[in-house]
Structure formats: C-alpha cells, structure tokens
N, C-alpha and C positions, 0 to 999 in steps of 0.2 A: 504494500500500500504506500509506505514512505519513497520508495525505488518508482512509484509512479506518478506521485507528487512534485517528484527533483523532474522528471519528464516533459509534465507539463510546466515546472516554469521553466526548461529550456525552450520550451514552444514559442510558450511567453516571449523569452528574450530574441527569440530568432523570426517573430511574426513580422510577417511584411504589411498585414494592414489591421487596423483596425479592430477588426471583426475575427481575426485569427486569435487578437492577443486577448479579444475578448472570451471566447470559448474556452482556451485555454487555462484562462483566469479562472471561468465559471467551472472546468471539471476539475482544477485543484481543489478550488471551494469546498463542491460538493463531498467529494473525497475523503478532504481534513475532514469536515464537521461531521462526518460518518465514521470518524475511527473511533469514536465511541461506542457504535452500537458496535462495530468489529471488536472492539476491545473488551467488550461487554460477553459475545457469543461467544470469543474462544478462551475462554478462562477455562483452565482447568481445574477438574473437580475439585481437588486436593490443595486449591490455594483458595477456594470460595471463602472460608473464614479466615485468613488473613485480608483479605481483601474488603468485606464486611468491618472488621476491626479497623482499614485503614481509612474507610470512610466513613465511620463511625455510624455504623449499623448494628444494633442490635437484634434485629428479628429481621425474618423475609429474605428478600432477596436487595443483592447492589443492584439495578439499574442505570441503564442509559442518564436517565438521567441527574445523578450522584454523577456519574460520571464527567457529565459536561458542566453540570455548575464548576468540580474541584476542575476543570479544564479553562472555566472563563475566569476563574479564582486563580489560576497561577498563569494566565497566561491572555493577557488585556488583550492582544488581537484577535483571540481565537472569536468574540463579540462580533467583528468586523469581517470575521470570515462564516459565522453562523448567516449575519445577515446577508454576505452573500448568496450562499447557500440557499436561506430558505426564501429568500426572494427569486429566486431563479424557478423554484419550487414550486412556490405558492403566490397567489394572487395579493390576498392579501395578509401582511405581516408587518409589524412595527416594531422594532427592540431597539429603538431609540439611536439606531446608527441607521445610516444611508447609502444605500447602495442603486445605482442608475446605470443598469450594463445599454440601456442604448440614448445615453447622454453622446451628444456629438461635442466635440471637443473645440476650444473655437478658435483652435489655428489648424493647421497641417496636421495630419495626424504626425505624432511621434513616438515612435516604441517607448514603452515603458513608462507612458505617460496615464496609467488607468490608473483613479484613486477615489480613494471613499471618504467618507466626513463621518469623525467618531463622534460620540455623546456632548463633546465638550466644541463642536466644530471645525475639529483641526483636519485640514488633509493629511489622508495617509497615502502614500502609494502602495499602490493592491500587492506589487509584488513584496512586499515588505511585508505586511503584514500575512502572507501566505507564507515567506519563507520564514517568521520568528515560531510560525506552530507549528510547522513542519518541526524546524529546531527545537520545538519543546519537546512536539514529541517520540523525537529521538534523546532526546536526553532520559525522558522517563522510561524507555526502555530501557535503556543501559544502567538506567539507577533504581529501579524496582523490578524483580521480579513475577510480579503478578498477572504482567502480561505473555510471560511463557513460560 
C-alpha cells in the first residue's frame, strides 16, 4: 500500500497536465485514508489485545475508527488528506478543510502546484501533505508492531 502511495506521487511529480496530477493526487488520497481500514483487517489475532490496550479499549473491538482519530491525533495532514478522500467520495462532506480537485488555477498550469486550505486557512501543497502521512505511516510500522 505505502510502495503504491510513493507511485502515485511520482505520477504527481512527472504529470504533464493538470488533470494527471490531479488523479494522481486523488488515488494517493484515497489510499492513505484507507490504510486504516487495511490496518484494521489485517491484524493478527494474537496482537488484538495489545492493540485494544494501545488505544485504550477496554471491551469490543479496535475499529476503523480509533484508528483514524489516533491517525489525525498524531498526524495534522492526515485531516487534509481525509478531506480529500472523502470528497472525491462523496457529495457531500465538511470536516472543516477544503478541498476543490476541479478549481482551475489562475495562471498556466504548473506541476506541483495543487493545494488545499487547512482549518486555520493556510495553503498547503497537496503533495506535502500526502507525503508527511505517507511518512507517518511508515514510521508506525517500523515502531509498533501491531501492524504485522
């Protein structure tokens, strides 16, 4: 999943228009903010109660969604890449970020120039913000094993 995430932002970076870097943008998106639920199905049996203990569950099951709060709790983009996501998704959705994949840009188009507006207004550029979750969550693989 992370091996197909680094794919699409070279797509990203090697898009000739527009509408390449846009798709591109939009299946890392989707991608990331689904490695929760992947994160979630391939748990092994045998790590279910450390996993519970690390999300502070006591009874039931971890879910998807434990999952993605401690994901937008340790990692401010992952916000900005849900919204991508589920705006690509779904009609309609608010989570107080913005996201516009057919805003036309008001110069020439230029690589690398696709960006979002977080909660507080600031642009972000989309590839940055795809590639810090990416980067988280390769770091929480290699620093917990509860995902393998």
């Amino acid at each position: 999943m992370l091996a197909k995430a680094e794919r699409e932002l070279a797509r990203m970076d090697n898009a000739e228009t527009l509408d390449d870097e846009r798709d591109a943008a939009l299946n890392c998106a989707l991608g990331r903010w689904h490695m929760s639920d992947w994160a979630c199905k391939t748990l092994r049996e045998e790590k279910r109660n450390d996993i519970k203990a690390f999300f502070g569950e006591k009874s039931g099951q971890v879910k998807v969604n434990h999952v993605n709060s401690w994901v937008r709790k340790n990692c401010q983009e992952a916000e900005l890449v849900q919204a991508m996501a589920t705006a690509a998704k779904h009609v309609n959705f608010d989570y107080h970020n913005t996201f516009d994949p057919d805003r036309t840009p008001p110069s020439q188009y230029e690589r690398g120039s696709l960006s979002l507006i977080d909660k507080q207004g600031n642009v972000v550029l989309t590839r940055l913000a795809l590639q810090k979750l990416i980067y988280f969550w390769k770091s929480q693989i290699g620093e917990i094993e509860w995902l393998y």
